[in-house]
N, CA and C atoms as an extended XYZ file, in Angstrom:
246
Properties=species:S:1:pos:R:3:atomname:S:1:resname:S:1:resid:I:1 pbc="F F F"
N        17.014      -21.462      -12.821 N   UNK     1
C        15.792      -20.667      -12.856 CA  UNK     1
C        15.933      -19.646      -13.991 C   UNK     1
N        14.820      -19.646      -14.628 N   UNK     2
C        15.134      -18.829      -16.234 CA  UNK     2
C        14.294      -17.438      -15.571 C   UNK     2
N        14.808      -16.547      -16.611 N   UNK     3
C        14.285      -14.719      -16.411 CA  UNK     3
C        12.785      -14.708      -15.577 C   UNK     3
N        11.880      -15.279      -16.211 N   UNK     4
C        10.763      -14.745      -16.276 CA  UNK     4
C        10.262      -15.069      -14.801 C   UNK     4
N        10.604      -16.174      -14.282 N   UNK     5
C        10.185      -17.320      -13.027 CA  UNK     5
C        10.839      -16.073      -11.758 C   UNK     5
N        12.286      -15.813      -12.258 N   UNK     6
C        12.958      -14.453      -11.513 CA  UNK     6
C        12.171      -13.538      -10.992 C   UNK     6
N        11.800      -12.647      -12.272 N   UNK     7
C        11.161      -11.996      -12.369 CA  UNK     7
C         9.098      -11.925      -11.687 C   UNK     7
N         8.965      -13.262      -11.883 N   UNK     8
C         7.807      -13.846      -11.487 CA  UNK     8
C         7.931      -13.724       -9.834 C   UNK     8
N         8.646      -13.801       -9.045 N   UNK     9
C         8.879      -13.978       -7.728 CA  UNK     9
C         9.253      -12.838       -7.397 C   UNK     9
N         9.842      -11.558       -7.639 N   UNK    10
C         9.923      -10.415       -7.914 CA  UNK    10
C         8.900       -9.757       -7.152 C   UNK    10
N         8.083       -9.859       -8.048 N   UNK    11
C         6.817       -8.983       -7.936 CA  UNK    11
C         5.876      -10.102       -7.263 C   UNK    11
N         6.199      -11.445       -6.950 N   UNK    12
C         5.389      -12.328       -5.905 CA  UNK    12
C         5.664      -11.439       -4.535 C   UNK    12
N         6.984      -11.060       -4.276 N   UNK    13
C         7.230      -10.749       -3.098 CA  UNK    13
C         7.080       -9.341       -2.995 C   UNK    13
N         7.036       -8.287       -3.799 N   UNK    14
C         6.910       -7.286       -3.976 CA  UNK    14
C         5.046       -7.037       -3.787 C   UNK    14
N         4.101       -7.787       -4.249 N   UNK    15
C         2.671       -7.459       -3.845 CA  UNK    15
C         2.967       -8.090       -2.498 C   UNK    15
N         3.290       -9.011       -2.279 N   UNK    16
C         3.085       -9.414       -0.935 CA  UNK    16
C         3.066       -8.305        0.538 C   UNK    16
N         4.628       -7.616        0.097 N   UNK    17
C         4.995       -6.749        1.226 CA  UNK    17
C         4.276       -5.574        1.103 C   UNK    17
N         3.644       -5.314       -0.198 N   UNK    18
C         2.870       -3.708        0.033 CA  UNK    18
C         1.505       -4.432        0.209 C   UNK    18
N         1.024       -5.690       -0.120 N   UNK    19
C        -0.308       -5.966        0.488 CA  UNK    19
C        -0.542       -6.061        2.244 C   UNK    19
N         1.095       -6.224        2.524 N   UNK    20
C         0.760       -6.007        4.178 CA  UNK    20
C         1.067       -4.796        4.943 C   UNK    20
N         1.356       -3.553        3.783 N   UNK    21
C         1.661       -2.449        4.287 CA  UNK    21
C         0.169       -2.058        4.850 C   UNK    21
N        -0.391       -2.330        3.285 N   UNK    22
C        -1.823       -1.844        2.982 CA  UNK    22
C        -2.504       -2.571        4.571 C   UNK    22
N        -2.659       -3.896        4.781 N   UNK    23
C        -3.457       -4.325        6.000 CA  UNK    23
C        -2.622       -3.661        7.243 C   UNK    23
N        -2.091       -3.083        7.515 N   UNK    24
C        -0.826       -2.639        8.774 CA  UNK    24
C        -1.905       -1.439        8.841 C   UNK    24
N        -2.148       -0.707        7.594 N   UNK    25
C        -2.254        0.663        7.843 CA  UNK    25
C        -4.155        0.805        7.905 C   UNK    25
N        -4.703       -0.639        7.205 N   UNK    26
C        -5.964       -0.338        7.818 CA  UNK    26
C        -6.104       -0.249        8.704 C   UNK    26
N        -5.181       -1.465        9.869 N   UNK    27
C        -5.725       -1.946       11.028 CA  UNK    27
C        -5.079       -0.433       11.886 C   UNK    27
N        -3.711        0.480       11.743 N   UNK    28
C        -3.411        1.381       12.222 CA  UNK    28
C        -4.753        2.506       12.313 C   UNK    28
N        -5.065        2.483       11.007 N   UNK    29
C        -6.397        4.001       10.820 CA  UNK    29
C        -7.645        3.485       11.582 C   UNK    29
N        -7.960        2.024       11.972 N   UNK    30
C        -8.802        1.239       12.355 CA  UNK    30
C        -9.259        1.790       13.831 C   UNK    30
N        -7.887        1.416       14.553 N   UNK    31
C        -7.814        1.129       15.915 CA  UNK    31
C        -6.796        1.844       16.551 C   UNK    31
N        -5.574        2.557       16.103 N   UNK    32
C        -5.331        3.793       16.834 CA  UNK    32
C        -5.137        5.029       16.032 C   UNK    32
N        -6.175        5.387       15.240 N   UNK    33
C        -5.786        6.667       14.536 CA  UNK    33
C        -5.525        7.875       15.638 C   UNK    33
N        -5.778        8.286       16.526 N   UNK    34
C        -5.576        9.074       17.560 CA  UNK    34
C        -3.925        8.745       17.529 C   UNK    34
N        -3.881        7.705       17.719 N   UNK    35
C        -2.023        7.168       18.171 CA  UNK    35
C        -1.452        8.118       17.224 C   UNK    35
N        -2.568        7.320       15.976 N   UNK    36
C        -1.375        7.847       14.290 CA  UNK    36
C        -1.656        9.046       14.009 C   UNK    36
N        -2.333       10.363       14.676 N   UNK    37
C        -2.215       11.428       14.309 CA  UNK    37
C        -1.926       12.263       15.394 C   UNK    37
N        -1.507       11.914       16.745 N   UNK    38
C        -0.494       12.852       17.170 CA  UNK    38
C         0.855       13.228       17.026 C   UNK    38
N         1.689       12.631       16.388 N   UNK    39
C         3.106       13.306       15.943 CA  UNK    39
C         2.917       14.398       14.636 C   UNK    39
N         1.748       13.806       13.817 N   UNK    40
C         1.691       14.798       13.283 CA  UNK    40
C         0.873       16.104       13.369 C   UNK    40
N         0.407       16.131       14.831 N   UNK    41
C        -0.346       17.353       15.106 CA  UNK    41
C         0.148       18.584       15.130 C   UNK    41
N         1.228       18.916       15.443 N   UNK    42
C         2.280       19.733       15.428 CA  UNK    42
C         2.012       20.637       14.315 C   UNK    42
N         2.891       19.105       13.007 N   UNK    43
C         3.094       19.790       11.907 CA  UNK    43
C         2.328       20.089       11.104 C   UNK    43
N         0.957       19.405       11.287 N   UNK    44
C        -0.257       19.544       10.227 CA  UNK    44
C        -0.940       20.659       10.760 C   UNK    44
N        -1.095       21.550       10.066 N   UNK    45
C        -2.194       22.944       10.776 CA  UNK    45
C        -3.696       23.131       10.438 C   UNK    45
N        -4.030       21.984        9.634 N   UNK    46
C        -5.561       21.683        9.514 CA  UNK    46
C        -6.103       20.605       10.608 C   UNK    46
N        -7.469       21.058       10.632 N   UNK    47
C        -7.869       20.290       11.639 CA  UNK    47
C        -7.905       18.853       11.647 C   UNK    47
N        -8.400       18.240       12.684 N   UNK    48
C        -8.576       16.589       12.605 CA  UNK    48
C        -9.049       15.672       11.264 C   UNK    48
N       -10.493       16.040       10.833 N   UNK    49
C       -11.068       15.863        9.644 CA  UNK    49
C       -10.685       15.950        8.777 C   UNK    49
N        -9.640       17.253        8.585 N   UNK    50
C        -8.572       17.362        7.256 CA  UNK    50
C        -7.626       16.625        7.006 C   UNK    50
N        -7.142       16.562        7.884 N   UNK    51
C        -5.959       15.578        7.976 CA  UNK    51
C        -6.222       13.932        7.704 C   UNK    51
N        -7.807       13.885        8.746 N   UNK    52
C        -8.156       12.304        7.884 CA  UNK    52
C        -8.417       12.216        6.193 C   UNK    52
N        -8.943       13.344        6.123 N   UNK    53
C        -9.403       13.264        4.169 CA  UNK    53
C        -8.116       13.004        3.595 C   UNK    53
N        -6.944       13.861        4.158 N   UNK    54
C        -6.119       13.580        3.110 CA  UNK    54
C        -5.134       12.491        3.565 C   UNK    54
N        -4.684       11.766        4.329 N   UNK    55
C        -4.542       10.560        4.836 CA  UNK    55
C        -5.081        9.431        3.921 C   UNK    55
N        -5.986        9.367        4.249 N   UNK    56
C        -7.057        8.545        3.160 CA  UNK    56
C        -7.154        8.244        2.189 C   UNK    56
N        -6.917       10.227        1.755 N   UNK    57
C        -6.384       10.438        0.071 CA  UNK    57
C        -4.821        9.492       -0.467 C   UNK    57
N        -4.091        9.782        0.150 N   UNK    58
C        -2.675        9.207        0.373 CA  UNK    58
C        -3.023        7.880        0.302 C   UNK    58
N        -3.609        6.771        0.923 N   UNK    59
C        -3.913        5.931        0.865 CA  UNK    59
C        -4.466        5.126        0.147 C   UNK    59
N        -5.509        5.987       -0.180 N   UNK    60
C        -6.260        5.484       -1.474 CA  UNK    60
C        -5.308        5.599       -2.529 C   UNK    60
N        -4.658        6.571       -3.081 N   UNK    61
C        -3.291        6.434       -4.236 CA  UNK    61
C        -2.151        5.226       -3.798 C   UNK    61
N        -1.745        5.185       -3.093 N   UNK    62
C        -0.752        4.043       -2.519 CA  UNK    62
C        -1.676        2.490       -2.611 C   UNK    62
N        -2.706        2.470       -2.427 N   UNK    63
C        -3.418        1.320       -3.102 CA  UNK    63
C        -3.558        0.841       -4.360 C   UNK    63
N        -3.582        2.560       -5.124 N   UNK    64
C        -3.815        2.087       -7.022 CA  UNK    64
C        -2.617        1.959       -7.452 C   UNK    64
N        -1.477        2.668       -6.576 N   UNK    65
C        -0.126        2.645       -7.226 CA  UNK    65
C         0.723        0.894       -7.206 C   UNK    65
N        -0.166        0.525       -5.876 N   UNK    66
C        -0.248       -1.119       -5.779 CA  UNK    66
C        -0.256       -2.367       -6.631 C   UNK    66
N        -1.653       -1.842       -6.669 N   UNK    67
C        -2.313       -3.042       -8.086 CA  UNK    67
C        -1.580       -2.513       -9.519 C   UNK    67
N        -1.080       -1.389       -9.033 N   UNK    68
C        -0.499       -0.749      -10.978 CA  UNK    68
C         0.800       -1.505      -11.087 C   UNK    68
N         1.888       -1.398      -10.288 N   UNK    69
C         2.969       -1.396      -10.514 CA  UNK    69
C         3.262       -3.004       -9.954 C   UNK    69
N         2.243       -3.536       -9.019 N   UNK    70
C         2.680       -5.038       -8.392 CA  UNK    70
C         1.872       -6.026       -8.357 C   UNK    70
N         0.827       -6.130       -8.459 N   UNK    71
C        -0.245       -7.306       -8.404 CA  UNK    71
C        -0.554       -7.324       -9.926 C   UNK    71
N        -1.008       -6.013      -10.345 N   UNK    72
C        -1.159       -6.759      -11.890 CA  UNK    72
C        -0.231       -6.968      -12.729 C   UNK    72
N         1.159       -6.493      -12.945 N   UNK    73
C         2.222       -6.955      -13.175 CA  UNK    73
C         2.262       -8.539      -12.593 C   UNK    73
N         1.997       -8.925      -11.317 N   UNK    74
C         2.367      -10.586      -10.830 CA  UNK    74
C         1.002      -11.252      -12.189 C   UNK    74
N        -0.305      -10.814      -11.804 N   UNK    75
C        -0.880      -11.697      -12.450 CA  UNK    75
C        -0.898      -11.835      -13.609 C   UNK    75
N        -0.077      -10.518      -14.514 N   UNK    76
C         0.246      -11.055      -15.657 CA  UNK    76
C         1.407      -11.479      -16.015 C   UNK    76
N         2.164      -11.977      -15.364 N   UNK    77
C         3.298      -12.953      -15.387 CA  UNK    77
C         2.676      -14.078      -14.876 C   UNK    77
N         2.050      -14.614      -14.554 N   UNK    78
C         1.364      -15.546      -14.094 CA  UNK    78
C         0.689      -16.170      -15.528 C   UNK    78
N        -0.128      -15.268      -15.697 N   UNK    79
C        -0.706      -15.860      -16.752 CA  UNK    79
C         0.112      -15.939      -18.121 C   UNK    79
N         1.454      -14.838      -18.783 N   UNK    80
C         2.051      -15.780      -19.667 CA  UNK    80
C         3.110      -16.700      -18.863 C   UNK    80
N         3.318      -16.866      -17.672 N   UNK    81
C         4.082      -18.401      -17.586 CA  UNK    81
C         3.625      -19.735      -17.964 C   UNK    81
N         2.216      -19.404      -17.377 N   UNK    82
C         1.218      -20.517      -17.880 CA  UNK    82
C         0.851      -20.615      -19.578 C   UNK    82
């Protein structure tokens, strides 16, 4: 197996596992956000709403940091393998 094919599978498996972080954490904010924001009730001292904005916020960056660093990296190894 030469560099690039390496490298090609790399970042195959690398979007893969943050594309199922990403679906883990819709279906978490989905269907038990209550679950997912009592441990941090404690420590967060803004209210409910705040805490979702910036959650969200967090999320929404961990999505672009996604496609930046792992999916479009795969599809452009994809396309010069081909």
């Amino acid at each position: 197996m030469n560099d690039i094919n390496l490298i090609t599978d790399f970042f195959m498996w690398f979007s893969i596992i943050n594309i199922s972080i990403i679906i883990l954490f819709y279906i978490l904010l989905y269907f038990a956000f209550d679950f997912f924001y009592m441990p941090f009730k404690k420590i967060y001292l803004g209210s409910k709403e705040e805490f979702n904005k910036s959650v969200v916020n967090i999320f929404f960056q961990y999505r672009m940091l996604t496609g930046f660093f792992a999916v479009f990296p795969y599809i452009t190894l994809l396309i010069i393998n081909n």
